[in-house]
C-alpha positions as CSV (number, residue, x, y, z in Angstrom):
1,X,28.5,176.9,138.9
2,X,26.6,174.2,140.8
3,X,24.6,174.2,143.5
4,X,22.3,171.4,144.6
5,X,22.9,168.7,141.8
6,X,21.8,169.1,138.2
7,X,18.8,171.7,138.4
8,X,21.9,174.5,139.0
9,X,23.6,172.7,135.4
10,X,20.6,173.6,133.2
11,X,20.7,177.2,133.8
12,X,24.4,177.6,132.7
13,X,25.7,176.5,129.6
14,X,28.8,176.6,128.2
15,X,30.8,178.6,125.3
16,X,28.7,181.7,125.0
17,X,25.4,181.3,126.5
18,X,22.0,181.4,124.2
19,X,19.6,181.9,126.3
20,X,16.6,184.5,125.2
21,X,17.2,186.5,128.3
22,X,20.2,186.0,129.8
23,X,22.3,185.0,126.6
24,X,22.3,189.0,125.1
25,X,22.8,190.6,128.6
26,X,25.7,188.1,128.7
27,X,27.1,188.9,125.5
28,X,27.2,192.9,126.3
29,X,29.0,192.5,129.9
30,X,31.6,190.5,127.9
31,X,32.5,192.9,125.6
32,X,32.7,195.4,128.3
33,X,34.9,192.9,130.3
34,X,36.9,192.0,127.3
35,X,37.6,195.7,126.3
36,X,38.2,196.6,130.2
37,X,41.0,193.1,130.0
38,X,42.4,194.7,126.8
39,X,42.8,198.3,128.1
40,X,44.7,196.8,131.2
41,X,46.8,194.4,129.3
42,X,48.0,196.8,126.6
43,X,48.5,199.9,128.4
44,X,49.3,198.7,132.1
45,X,51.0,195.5,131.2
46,X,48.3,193.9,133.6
47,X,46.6,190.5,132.4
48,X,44.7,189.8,135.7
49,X,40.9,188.4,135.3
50,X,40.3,189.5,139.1
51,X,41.0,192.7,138.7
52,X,39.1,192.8,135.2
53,X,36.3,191.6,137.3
54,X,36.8,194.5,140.1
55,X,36.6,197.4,137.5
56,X,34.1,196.0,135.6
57,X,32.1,196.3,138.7
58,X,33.5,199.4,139.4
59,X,32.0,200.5,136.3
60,X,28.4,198.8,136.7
61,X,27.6,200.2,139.5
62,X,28.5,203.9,138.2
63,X,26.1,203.5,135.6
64,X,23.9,202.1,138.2
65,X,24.2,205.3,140.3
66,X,21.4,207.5,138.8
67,X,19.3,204.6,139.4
68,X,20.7,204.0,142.8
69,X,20.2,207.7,143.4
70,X,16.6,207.6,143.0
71,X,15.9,204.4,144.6
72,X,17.4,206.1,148.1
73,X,15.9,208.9,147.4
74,X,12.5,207.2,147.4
75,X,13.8,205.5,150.7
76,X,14.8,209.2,152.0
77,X,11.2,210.1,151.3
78,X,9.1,207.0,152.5
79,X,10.9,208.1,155.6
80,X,8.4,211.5,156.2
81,X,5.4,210.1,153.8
82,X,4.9,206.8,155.6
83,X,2.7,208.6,158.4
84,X,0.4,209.9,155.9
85,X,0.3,206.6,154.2
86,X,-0.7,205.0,157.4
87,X,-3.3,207.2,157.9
88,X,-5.1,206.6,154.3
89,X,-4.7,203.2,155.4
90,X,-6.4,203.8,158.7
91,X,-9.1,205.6,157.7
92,X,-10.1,203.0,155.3
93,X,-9.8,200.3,157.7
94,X,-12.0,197.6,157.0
95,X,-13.7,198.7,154.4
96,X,-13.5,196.5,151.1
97,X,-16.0,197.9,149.0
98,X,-15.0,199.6,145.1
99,X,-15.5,202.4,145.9
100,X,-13.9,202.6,148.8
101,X,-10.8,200.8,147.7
102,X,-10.4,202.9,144.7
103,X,-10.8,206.0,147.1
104,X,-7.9,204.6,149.2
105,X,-5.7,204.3,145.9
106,X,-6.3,207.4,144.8
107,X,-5.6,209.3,148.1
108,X,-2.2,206.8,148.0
109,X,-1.1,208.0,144.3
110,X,-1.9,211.4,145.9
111,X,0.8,211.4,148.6
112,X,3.5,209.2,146.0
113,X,2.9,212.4,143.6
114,X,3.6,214.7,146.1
115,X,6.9,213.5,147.2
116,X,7.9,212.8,143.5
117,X,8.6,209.1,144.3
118,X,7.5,205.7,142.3
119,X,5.4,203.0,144.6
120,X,7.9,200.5,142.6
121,X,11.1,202.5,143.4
122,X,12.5,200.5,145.7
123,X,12.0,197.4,143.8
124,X,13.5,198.8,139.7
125,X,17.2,198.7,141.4
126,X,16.7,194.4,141.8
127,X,14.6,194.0,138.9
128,X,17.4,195.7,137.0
129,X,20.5,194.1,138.8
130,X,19.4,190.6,139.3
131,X,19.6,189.8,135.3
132,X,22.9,191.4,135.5
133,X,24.2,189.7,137.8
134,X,22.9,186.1,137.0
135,X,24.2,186.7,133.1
136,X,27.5,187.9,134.9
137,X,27.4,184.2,136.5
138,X,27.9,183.0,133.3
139,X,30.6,185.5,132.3
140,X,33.0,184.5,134.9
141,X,32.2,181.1,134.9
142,X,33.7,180.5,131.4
143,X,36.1,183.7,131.0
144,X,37.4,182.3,127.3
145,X,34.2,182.8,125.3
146,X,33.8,186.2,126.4
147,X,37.2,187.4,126.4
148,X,39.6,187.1,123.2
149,X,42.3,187.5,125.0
150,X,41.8,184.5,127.3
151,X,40.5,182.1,125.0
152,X,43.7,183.3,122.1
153,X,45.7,181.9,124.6
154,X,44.5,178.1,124.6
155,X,44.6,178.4,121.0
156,X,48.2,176.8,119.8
157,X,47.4,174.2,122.3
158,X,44.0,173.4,120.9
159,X,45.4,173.4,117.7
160,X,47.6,170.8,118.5
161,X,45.9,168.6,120.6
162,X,43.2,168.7,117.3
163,X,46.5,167.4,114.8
164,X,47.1,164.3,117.4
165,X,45.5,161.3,116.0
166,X,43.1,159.8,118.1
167,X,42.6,163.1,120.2
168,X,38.9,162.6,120.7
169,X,39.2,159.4,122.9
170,X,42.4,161.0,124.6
171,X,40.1,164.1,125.2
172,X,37.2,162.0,126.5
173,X,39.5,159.9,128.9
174,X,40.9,162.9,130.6
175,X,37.5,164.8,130.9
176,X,36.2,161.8,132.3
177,X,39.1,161.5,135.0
178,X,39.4,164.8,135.6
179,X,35.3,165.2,136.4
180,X,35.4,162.7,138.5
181,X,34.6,163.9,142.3
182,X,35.1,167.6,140.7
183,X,32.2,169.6,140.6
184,X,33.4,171.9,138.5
185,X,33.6,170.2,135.9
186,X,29.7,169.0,136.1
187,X,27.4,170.4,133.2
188,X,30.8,170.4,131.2
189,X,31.1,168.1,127.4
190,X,33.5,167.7,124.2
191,X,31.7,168.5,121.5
192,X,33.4,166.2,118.7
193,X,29.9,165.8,116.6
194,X,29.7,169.2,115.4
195,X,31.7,171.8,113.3
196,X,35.4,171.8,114.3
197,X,35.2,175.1,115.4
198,X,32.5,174.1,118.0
199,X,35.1,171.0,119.0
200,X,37.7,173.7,119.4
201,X,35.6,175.5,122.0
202,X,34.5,172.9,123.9
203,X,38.3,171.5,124.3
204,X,38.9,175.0,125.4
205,X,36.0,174.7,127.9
206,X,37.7,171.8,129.2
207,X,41.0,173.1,129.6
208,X,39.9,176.8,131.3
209,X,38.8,174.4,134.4
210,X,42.0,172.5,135.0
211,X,44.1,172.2,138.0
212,X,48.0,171.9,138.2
213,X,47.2,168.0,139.0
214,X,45.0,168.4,135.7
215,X,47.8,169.7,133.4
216,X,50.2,167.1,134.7
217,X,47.3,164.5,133.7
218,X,47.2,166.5,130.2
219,X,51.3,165.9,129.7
220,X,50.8,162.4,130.0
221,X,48.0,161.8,127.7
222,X,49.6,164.3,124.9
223,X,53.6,163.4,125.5
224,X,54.2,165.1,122.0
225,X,53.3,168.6,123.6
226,X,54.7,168.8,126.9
227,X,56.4,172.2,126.1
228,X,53.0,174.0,125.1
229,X,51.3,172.6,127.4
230,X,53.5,173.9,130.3
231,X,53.2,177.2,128.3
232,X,49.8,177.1,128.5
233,X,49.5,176.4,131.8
234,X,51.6,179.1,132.8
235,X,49.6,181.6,131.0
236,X,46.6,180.3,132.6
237,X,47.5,180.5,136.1
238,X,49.2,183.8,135.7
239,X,45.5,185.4,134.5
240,X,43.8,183.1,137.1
241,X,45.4,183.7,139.9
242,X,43.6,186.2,142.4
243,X,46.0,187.1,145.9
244,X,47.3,183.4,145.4
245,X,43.8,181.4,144.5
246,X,42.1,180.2,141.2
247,X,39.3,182.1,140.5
248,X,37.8,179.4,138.7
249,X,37.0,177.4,141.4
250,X,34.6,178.1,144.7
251,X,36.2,178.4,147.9
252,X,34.7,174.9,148.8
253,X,36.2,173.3,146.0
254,X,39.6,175.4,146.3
255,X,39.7,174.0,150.5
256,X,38.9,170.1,150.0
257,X,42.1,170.4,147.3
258,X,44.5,172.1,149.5
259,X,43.7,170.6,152.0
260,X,44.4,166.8,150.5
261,X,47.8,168.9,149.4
262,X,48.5,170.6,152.8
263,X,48.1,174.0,151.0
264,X,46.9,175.6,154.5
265,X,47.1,179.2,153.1
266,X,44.9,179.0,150.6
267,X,42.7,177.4,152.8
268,X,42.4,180.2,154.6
269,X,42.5,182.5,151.6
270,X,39.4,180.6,150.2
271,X,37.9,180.8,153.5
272,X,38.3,184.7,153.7
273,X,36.1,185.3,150.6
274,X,32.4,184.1,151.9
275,X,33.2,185.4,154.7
276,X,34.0,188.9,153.3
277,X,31.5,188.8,151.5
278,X,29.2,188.6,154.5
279,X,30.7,191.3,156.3
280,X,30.6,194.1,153.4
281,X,27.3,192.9,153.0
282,X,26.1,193.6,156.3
283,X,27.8,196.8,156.1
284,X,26.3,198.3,153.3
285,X,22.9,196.8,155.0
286,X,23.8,198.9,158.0
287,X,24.2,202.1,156.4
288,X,21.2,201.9,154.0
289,X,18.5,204.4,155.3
290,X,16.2,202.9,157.7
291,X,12.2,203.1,157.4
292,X,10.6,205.0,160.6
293,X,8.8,202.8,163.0
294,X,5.1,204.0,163.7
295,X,3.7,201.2,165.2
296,X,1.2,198.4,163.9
297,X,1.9,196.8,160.9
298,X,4.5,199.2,160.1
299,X,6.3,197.3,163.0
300,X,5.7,193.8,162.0
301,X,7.6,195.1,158.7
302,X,10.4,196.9,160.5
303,X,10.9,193.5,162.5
304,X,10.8,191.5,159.4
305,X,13.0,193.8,157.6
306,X,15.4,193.5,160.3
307,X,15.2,189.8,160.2
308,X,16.4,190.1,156.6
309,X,19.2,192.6,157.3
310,X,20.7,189.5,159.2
311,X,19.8,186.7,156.9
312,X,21.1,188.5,153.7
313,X,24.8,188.4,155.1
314,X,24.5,184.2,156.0
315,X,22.8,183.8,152.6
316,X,26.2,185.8,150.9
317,X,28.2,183.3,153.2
318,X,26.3,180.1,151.8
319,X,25.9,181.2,148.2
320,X,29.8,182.8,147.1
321,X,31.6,179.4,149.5
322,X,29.5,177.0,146.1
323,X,30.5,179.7,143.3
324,X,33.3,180.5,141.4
325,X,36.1,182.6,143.2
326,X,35.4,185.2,140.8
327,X,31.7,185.3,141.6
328,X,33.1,186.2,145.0
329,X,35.4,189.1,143.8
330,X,32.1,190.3,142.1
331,X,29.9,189.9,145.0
332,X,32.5,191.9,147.8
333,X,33.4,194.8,145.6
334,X,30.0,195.3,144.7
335,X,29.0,195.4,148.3
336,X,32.4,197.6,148.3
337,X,31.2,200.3,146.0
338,X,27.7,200.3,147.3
339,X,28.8,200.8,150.7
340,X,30.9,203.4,149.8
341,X,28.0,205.2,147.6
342,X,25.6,205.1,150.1
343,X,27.9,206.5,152.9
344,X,28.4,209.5,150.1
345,X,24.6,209.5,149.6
346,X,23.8,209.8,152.9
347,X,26.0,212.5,154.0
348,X,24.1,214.7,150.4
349,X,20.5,213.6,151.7
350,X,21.3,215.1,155.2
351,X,22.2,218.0,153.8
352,X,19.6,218.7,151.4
353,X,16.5,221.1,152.1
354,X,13.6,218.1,152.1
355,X,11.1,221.0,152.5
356,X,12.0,222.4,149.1
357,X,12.4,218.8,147.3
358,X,8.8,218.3,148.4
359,X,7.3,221.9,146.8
360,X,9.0,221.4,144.0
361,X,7.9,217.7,143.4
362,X,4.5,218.9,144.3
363,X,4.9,221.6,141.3
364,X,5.5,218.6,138.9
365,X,2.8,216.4,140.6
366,X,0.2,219.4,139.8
367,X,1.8,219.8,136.0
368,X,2.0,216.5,134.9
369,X,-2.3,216.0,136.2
370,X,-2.8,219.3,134.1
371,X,-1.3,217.9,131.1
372,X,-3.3,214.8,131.5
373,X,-6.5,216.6,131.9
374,X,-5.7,218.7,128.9
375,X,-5.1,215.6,127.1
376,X,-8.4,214.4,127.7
377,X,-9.8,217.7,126.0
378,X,-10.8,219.9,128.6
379,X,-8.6,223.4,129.2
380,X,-6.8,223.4,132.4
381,X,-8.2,227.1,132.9
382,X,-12.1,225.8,133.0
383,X,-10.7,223.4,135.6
384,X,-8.8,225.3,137.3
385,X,-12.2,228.2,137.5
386,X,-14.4,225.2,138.3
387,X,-12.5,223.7,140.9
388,X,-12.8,227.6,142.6
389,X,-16.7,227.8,142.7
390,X,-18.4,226.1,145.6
391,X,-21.3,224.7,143.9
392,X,-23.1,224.8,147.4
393,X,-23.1,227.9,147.5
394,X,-25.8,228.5,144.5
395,X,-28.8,229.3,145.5
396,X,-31.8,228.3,143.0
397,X,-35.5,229.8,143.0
398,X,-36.9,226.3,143.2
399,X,-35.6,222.4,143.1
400,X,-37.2,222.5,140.0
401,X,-35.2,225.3,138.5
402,X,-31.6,223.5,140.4
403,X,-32.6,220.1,138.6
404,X,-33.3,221.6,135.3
405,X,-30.5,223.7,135.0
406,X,-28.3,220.3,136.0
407,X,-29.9,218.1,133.2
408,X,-30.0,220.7,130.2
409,X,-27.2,220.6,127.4
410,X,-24.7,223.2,128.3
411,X,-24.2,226.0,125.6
412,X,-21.8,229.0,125.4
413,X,-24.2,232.1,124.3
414,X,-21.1,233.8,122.8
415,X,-19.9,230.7,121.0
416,X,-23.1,228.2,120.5
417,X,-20.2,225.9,121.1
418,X,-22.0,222.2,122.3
419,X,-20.5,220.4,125.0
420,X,-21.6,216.7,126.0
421,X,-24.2,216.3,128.5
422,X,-22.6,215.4,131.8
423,X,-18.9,216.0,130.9
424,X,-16.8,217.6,132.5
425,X,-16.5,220.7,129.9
426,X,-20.2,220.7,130.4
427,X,-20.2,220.8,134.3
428,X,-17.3,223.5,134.0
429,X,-18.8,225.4,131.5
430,X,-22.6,225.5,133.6
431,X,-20.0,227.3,136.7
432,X,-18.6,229.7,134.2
433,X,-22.1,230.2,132.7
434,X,-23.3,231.3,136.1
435,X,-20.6,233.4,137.1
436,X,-21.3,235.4,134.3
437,X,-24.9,235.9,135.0
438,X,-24.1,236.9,138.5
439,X,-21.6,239.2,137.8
440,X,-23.9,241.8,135.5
């Protein structure tokens, strides 16, 4: 995977990644590819690491789709609460005071809670995919350390090339002619200074990257194992090979080789994945839900948004033509499967009663604050009693009598219970307090 020189080799290292972040997200999507390869190969005869790569997607995204759900449905919603949120906005217009600011949020969280949507909804879906798909990256673009299958099959070979004397300078020789002026290779070492275990994988590394100009390279230097490493070779191409390319390489690389060859077809083959890619992506940008235009800075976004809506497909185009093939097969049936979710999603948002999402969201805004307030210590029914008395309708003998009875310690007569001076149990139980006087 390189893009741009040597800052895009850092970030992907080879065997099974380590990383803090990346490395265990890595580790989980290949066991879920392995086991995915391993159900295909023993119970539909199929040892394909394109199509591993399609249903593994296929099932990413359907454990994605309760997220998905909700992140549309908060787009659904922004829909018919962006006027109101403009109007907040509006009405504290240029003023930058505390107070005034805190106001503003408040009234904000107000109108999220009572459409039963998350201010950072629309941004969980990236922050939750983008680690996926970068330790996916990594997955695809060495196959053998993640699935057993794969790697068992450069094994014999390995093995053998180990048991030929003086197979560490062989090994460097042909790394260092086959890297040369072959990207993919970049970021890529034999590791003959460690356990033999760890010189085992790295050969493998090696070898996963080869072309058929490679292998022929790899019969001359080992002469002694010409018939496994035809074998080999066979095996390797057979689980690489994606509608006729090598998902191993990047379209570019794939078209500056076949084209030196006269391999026009796969020229075009290699051509047709960025550009796919591209075109799915733009359609499942064209049938996400679009935010509604009122003017102002609302249109400045709506204009930059749709800026990005054309930028995202050329970005697709540019990124899968440097990646690995399989990147590619990734990238299109993801857009695929999202397309096709969101065409389903649509059609159930249309249908659904808004009005009645919005009481009911409202009923769980106003439960949720009373558990808070409870939690605080004060009973939702003083609350609730207090928030019903219009405390300017009390009328007072004198301004003396109105400022005592606001600065004395509140007590219940039948209780004697003490309440803290200025709380809100105090101001709460002051309303009750009069209501009782004014009711004998």
């Amino acid at each position: 995977m390189i893009i741009g020189g040597n800052q895009m080799d850092s970030l992907f290292l080879l065997t099974q990644n380590s990383g803090k972040i990346l490395g265990p997200i890595a580790k989980v999507l290949g066991y879920l590819m392995n086991a995915i390869y391993v159900f295909m190969d023993k119970f539909l005869n199929i040892q394909n690491v394109g199509l591993t790569i399609i249903v593994f997607t296929i099932v990413i995204y359907f454990c994605l789709l309760p997220l998905t759900y909700k992140q549309q449905k908060f787009s659904k919603m922004s829909q018919i609460m962006n006027p109101e949120i403009q109007a907040i906005q509006k009405k504290y217009k240029n003023r930058r005071d505390q107070a005034s600011v805190q106001a503003m949020n408040e009234e904000t969280q107000a109108v999220y809670q009572k459409y039963g949507v998350s201010p950072s909804g629309s941004c969980i879906f990236m922050i939750i995919q983008l680690p996926i798909l970068f330790a996916l990256y990594r997955v695809i673009y060495n196959v053998p350390a993640y699935i057993t299958n794969v790697k068992n099959t450069f094994d014999g070979l390995v093995t053998g090339i180990m048991g030929t004397a003086g197979y560490q300078d062989t090994m460097n020789s042909f790394l260092t002619s086959v890297s040369e002026k072959n990207s993919v290779f970049r970021g890529i070492t034999l590791n003959f200074s460690g356990t033999s275990q760890q010189a085992h994988d790295s050969i493998i590394d090696v070898l996963y990257k080869c072309t058929s100009s490679n292998w022929t390279l790899l019969q001359d230097k080992f002469s002694g194992l010409s018939d496994v490493i035809a074998s080999t070779q066979s095996a390797v191409e057979h689980f690489n090979n994606f509608l006729g390319i090598n998902i191993v390489y990047s379209p570019k690389t794939i078209i500056a080789t076949s084209f030196q060859e006269g391999h026009y077809v796969l020229i075009i083959l290699a051509l047709l994945v960025p550009i796919l890619a591209a075109l799915t992506q733009f359609l499942n940008i064209r049938l996400m839900p679009q935010a509604a235009n009122n003017g102002g800075q609302q249109e400045a976004m709506a204009s930059q948004m749709k800026m990005m809506n054309y930028m995202m497909p050329l970005y697709s185009v540019f990124i899968v033509f440097f990646l690995p093939v399989g990147v590619g097969i990734y990238w299109i049936a993801g857009s695929v499967i999202r397309s096709l979710q969101q065409f389903l999603l649509n059609k159930h948002f249309d249908k659904m009663d808004l009005e009645k999402v919005i009481k009911e969201n409202q009923a769980k805004a106003a439960a949720k604050n009373k558990k808070k307030i409870e939690k605080k210590g004060v009973a939702g029914e003083q609350i609730a009693n207090a928030a019903k008395v219009n405390t300017r309708n009390i009328q007072y003998k004198s301004m003396a009598d109105k400022a005592a009875s606001v600065s004395r310690k509140d007590t219940t007569p039948d209780t004697g219970k003490k309440y803290k001076e200025g709380s809100m149990a105090s101001k709460a139980n002051l309303v009750k307090d009069f209501n009782n006087k004014n009711t004998k």
